[in-house]
N, C-alpha and C positions, 0 to 999 in steps of 0.2 A: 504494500500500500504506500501512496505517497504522501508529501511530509504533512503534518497536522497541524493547524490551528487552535487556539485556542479563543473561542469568543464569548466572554459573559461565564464561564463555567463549560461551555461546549469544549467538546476534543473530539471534531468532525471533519474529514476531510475540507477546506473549501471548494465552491462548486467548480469552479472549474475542472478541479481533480475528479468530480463525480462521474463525467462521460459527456457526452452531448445532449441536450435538450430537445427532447422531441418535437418535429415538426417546426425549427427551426434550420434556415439554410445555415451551414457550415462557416457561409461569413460572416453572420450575425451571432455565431455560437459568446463570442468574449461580450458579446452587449447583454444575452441573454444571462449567462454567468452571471455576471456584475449585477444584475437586477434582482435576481436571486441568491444574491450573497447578501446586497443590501438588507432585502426582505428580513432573510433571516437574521440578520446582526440587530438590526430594528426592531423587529418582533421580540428578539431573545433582551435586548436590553432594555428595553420598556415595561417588561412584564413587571407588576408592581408598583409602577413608579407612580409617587403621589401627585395625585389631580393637583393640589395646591399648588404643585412648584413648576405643573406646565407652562407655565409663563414668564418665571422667572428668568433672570440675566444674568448671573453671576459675575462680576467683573465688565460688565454690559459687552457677551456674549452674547448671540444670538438665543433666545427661548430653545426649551426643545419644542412648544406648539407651532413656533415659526419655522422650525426646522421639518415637523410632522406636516404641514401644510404644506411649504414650498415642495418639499419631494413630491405629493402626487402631482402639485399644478403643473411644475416643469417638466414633468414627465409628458404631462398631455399637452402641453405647449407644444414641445418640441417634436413630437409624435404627429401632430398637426401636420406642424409647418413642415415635414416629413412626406407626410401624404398629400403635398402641395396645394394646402388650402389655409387663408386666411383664419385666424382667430375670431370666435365668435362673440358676440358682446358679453354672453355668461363668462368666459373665458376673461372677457378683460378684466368684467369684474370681479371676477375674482382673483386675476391677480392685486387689481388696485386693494383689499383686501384682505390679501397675503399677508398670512402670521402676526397679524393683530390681534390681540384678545380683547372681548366685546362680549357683550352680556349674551349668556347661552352660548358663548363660544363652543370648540370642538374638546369632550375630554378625552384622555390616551385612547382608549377603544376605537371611538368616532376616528381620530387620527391616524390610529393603525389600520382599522377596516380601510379609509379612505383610500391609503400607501397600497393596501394589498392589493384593491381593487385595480386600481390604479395600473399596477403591476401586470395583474392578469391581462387587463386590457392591451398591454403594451406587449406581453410574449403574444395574444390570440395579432395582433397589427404584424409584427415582426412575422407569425406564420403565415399573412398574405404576402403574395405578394408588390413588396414595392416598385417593380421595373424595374431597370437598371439602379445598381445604388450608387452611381458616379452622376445621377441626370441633377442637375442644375434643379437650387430649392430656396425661395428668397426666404428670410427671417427678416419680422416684425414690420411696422409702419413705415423704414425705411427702404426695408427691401434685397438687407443685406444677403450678398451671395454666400450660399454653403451648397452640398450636397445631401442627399439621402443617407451617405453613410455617416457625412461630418457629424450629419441632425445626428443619428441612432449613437453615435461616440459621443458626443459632448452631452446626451441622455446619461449612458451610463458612468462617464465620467464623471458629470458634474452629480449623480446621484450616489455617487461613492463617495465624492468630495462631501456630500453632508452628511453621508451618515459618520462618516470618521468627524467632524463636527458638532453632530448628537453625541457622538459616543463620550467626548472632552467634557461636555456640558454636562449631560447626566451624569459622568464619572463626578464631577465638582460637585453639581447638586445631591444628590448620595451622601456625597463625605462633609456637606457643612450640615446633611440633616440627623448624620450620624451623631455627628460633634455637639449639633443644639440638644440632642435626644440624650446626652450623656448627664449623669447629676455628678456635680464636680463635689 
């Protein structure tokens, strides 16, 4: 078997290491990986974690609610502009909206449901297909040039980049509630 990670208590291969992901092409295999590593590091490190402190900042860090939010919007963002279609007004507003907390905001559940969903939707896109993944793909209101493939990399990249981000945040928020919870 190859070499093991450790994530939150897990001692699991990471996905990559698992094989291929069904029903994806062979060159989206490291986008799908990544998506379902994220999952699981997210899933496994939130399990628990107090509603009270979703919004907090530690050191005026990002939340992890802004963090649980941004990951599914950018996911469908870019998944979009992937499948070469403009953003819809729900879409704007919800970014305009992104990872602020507001009365009835999202608690961890709502947050992780959302991610997973999220996720799913984005292996079931990945197992259509996109055409060519080199064909010309404008992003946002100005119309910046990328690709099909750049979108699906800079998906799971920048989706790797927050969850190692949550993971900083939660780790801090953990240990200053440990530390309040202590009787000196």
């Amino acid at each position: 078997m190859g070499p093991k990670v450790v994530i939150c208590g897990m001692n699991t291969p990471e996905y990559w290491l698992r094989g291929p992901v069904a029903g994806i092409s062979p060159m989206l295999q490291p986008v799908a990986h990544a998506l379902l590593q994220a999952r699981e590091e997210v899933n496994s490190l939130m399990a628990g974690f107090p509603e009270e402190k979703l919004w907090d900042r530690p050191a005026g860090l990002a939340s992890p609610g802004f963090h649980l939010h941004h990951l599914s919007g950018v996911l469908d963002r870019l998944l979009t502009y992937a499948e070469g279609e403009a953003l819809s007004r729900e879409q704007l507003a919800e970014l305009a909206a992104e990872g602020r907390p507001h009365p009835g905001a999202e608690t961890v559940r709502q947050g992780l449901d959302r991610l997973n969903q999220q996720i799913d939707k984005a292996l079931q896109q990945m197992g259509r297909s996109f055409g060519v993944l080199t064909e010309p793909r404008a992003v946002g209101r100005d119309r910046i040039p990328s690709t099909v493939i750049g979108l699906l990399f800079h998906a799971a990249e920048h989706t790797m980049r927050h969850t190692g981000q949550l993971l900083v945040t939660v780790r801090i928020l953990r240990a200053e509630n440990q530390s309040g919870n202590r009787k000196e």
